[in-house]
N, C-alpha and C positions, 0 to 999 in steps of 0.2 A: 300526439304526433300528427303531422297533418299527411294528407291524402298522398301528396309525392314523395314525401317520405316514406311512410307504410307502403307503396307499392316495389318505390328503391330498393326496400329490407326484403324484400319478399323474393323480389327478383334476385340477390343475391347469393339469399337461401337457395332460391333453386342453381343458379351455377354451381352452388358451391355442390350440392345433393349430388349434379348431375355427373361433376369432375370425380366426385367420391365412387359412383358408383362404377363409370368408365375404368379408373385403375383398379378399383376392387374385382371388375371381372378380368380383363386383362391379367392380373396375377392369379385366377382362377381356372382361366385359360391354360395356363403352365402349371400351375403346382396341385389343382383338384386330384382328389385320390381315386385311382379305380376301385369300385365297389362294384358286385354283385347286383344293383338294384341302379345302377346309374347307364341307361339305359337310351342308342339313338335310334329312334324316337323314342321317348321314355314311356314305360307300358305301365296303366295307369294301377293298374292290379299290385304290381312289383311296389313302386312306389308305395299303394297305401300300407300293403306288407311292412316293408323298410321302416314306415312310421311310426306304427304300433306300434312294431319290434324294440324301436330306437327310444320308446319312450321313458324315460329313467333307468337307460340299459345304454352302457359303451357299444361302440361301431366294433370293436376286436370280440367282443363277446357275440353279438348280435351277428356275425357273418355265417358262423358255418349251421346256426340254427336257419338264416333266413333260408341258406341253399338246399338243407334236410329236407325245411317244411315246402319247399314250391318244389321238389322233386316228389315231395306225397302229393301235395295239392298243389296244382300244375296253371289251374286258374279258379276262376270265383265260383265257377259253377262248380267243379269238384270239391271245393268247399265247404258249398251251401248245401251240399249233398251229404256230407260226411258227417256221423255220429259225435256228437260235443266230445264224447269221450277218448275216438282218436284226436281230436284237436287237441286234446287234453296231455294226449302221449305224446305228442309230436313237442309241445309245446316245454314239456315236464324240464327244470333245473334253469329255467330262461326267468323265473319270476314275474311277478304281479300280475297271477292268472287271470285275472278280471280281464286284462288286455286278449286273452286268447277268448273267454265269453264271448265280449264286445265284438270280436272281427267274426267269429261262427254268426253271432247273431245279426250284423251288420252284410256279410255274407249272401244271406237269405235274404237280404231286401233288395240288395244287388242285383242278384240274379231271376227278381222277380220284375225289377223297375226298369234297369240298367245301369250304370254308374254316373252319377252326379258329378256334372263339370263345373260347380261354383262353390266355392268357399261357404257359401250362405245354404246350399244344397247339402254339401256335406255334413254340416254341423247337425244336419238332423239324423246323421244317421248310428248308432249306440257306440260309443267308445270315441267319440271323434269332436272334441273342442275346438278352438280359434286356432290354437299351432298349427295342430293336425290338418285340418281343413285349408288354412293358409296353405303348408307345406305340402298337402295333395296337387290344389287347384295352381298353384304355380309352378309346379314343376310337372307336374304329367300334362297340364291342360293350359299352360303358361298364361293363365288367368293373370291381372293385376292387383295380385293380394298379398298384405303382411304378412308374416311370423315374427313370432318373436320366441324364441325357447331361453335357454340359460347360458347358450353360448352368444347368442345373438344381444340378452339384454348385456351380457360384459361388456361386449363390442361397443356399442351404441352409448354406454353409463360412461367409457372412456371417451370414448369423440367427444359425446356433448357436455358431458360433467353434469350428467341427471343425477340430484342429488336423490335421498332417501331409498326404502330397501323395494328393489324393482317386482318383487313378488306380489305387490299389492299399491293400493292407496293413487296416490299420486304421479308417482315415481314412473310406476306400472303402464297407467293410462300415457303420461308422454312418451315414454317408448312406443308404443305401439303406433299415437301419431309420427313421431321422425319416423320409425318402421313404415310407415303408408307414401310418406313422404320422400323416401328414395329411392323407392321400387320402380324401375323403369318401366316405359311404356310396352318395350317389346324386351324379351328375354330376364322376364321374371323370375321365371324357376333356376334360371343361372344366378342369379343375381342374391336370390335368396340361399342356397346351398351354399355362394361362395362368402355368404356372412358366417353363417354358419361354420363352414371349412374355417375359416381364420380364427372364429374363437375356440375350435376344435383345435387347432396346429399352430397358432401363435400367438394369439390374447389370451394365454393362458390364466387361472385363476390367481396364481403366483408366480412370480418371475417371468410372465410374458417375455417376448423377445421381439421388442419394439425396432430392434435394428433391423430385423427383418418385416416388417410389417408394412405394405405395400399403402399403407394410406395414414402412416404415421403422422404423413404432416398437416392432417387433418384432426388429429387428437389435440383434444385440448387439455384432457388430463396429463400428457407427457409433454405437453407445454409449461404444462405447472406444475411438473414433477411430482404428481399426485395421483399417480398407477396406478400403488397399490391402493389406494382410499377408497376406488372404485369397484364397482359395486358397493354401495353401503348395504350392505347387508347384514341385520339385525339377528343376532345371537338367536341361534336354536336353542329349544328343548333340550338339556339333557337326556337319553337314552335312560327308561329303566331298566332293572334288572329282573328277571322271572326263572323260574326253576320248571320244566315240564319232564313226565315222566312215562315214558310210553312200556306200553305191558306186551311180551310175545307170548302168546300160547299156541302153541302147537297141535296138532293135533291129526294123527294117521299122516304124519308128513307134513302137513302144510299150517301155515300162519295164518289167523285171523287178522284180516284189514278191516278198515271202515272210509266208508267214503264220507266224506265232509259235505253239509247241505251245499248249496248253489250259494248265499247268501251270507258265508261267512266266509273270513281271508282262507285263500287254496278252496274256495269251495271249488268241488266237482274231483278232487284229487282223493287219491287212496291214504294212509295211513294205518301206521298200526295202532291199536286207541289208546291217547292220549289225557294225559290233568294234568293240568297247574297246581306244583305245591300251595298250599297256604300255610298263612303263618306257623313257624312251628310244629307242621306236621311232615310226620317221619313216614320213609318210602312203604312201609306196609301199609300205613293208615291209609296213603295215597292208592292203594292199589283198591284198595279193601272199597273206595268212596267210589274209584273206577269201577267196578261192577255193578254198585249198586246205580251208580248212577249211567252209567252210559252199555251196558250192556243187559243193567236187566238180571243179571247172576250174582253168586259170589264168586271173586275172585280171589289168588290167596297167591301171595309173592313168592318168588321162589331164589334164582340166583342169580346173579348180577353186580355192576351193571357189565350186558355184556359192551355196548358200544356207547358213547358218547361225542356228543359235536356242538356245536357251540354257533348261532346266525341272528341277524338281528331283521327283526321285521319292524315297519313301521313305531320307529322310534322304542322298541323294546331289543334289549339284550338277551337273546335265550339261550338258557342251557338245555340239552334233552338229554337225556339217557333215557337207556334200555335196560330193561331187566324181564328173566324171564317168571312165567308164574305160572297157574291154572284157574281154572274154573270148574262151579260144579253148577249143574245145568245146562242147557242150550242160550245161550246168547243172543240176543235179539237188540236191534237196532233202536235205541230209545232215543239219542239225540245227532245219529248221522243218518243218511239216505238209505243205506244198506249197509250188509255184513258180507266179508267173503271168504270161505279159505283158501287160500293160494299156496302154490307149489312153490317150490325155489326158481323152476326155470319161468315159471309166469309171472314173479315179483320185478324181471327186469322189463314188462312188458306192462308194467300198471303205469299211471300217471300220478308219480310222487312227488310232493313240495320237494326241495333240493336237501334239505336236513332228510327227512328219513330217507331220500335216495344215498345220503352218505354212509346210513347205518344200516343199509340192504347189505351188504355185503356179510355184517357181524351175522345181519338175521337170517340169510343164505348157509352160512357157516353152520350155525344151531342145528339149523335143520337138517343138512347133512351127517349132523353126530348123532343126532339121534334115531335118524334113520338106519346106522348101522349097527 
């Protein structure tokens, strides 16, 4: 292609970019959702909150946790101040603790440096990638920086008819150019929220509602009636399945928990101690390997199950049940952080992955029978 040509193309692109982004904000203008974290001037604190929170977590689920945790922790400094393990509480049935780590320990650099106004700043700071960092530096600090999340790559797979699956490889990398490439000069952080808003509230994953979609005539999938094709995105993993079986032992009233190292999923969280069946082994055997292996004692099963719930983590399907049991010995901590016994009214007060917060109730119950 010769040189007046390549710049004709080029120039185009950018018209077309600049028309997309003008109506895109314009209907962001009107239909943006009031949130909790959306903020004028926007406070940079709130915002990284909002992100963490938001990431692999719905905006309905993620509201009344954001408002809990910034009525504990007010700003960064009260924070960086606070014991991992109220972050821990505060955080408890919101999922992928790692995210509450991350901002405790990201926290602490904050409040010692200041908080970073660049996308390329951020990124060095623990929990916080390209999205994240984009989605800080342009809306708290309306930096001229990309995101791309999951609503953003639908968006963008429909317009331009990026083929292949946007999570990686090819597909991945030109999203994120067109992402750089329409980000306006001034009012970035609108610009990006309102990508975001649209494939939150109308480029849905299915059945989008293209008649309302303020920049429809810019799609070139719904030009070619090719919607739904978009995103090509490549068949997941089947979920396994696993059996776990948690043991209460009692004891003068109260339950023994175990905290989970730092370094394993829910680390930093209480539970009551847990095993994975294995093949063909029946709930005694499982209790019986539980003592020896993780507390140190024996253990010897008793009646049950009293409660059961069923959640899936990182691509596994798990069942839990409870059952109660005992031990003979003192119990000692071999493969968590610590041991505790807890009262009934101090288990609503521990930082529990959201399965056993669902069988605290069963384990509250127990313990009140036998107290009397």
């Amino acid at each position: 292609m010769d040189p007046v040509r390549i710049r004709a193309v080029r120039a185009d692109g950018a018209r077309r970019a600049g028309t997309l982004a003008s109506e895109l904000a314009r209907w962001f203008a009107r239909e943006a959702r009031t949130l909790p974290w959306r903020r004028t001037p926007p406070d940079p604190y709130a915002v990284w909150l909002s992100e963490i929170m938001l990431q692999q977590t719905t905006v309905a689920a993620v509201v009344p946790y954001f408002e809990r945790f910034l009525e504990r922790f007010p700003d960064v400094e009260s924070l960086a101040r606070a014991p991992l393990e109220r972050v821990l509480e505060s955080w408890a049935g919101l999922g992928y603790y790692r995210r509450a780590r991350h901002l405790h320990a990201a926290a602490k650099e904050i409040a010692k440096r200041g908080f970073p106004r660049t996308a390329v700043a951020l990124e060095e700071l623990p929990g916080i990638g390209p999205y994240t960092a984009g989605a800080i530096a342009s809306i708290a600090f309306d930096e001229r920086a990309p995101l791309v999340d999951g609503n953003v790559a639908r968006v963008l797979s429909r317009i331009y008819r990026v083929p292949g699956d946007p999570r990686g490889g090819e597909a991945r990398r030109r999203l994120w150019e067109i992402a750089g490439e329409l980000v306006p000069a001034a009012g970035a952080g609108a610009h990006n929220q309102a990508l975001m808003e649209l494939g939150a509230l109308v480029c849905a994953p299915t059945s989008p509602r293209c008649e309302e979609c303020p920049v429809a005539r810019h799609c070139g999938a719904r030009a070619q009636g090719e919607v739904e094709r978009f995103p090509e995105l490549a068949p997941r993993a089947k979920a396994k399945s696993r059996r776990d079986l948690a043991l209460l032992v009692a004891r003068e009233g109260r339950a023994l928990f175990a905290r989970r190292r730092a370094d394993e999923v829910w680390g930093g969280l209480w539970e009551l101690p847990r095993v994975t069946l294995l093949a063909g082994e029946s709930d005694a055997d499982a209790i019986r390997r539980l003592g020896r292996e993780l507390l140190g004692c024996a253990a010897r099963p008793g009646e049950g199950p009293l409660a059961a719930t069923r959640h899936t983590v990182m691509r596994e399907r798990i069942e839990l049940r409870v059952i109660a049991g005992t031990v003979r010995g003192e119990p000692r901590a071999l493969k968590h952080e610590e041991l505790r016994w807890v009262s009934p009214r101090e288990i609503d007060g521990l930082a529990l992955p959201s399965p056993q917060r669902r069988v605290a109730a069963a384990v509250k119950k127990q313990l009140d029978q036998r107290a009397r």
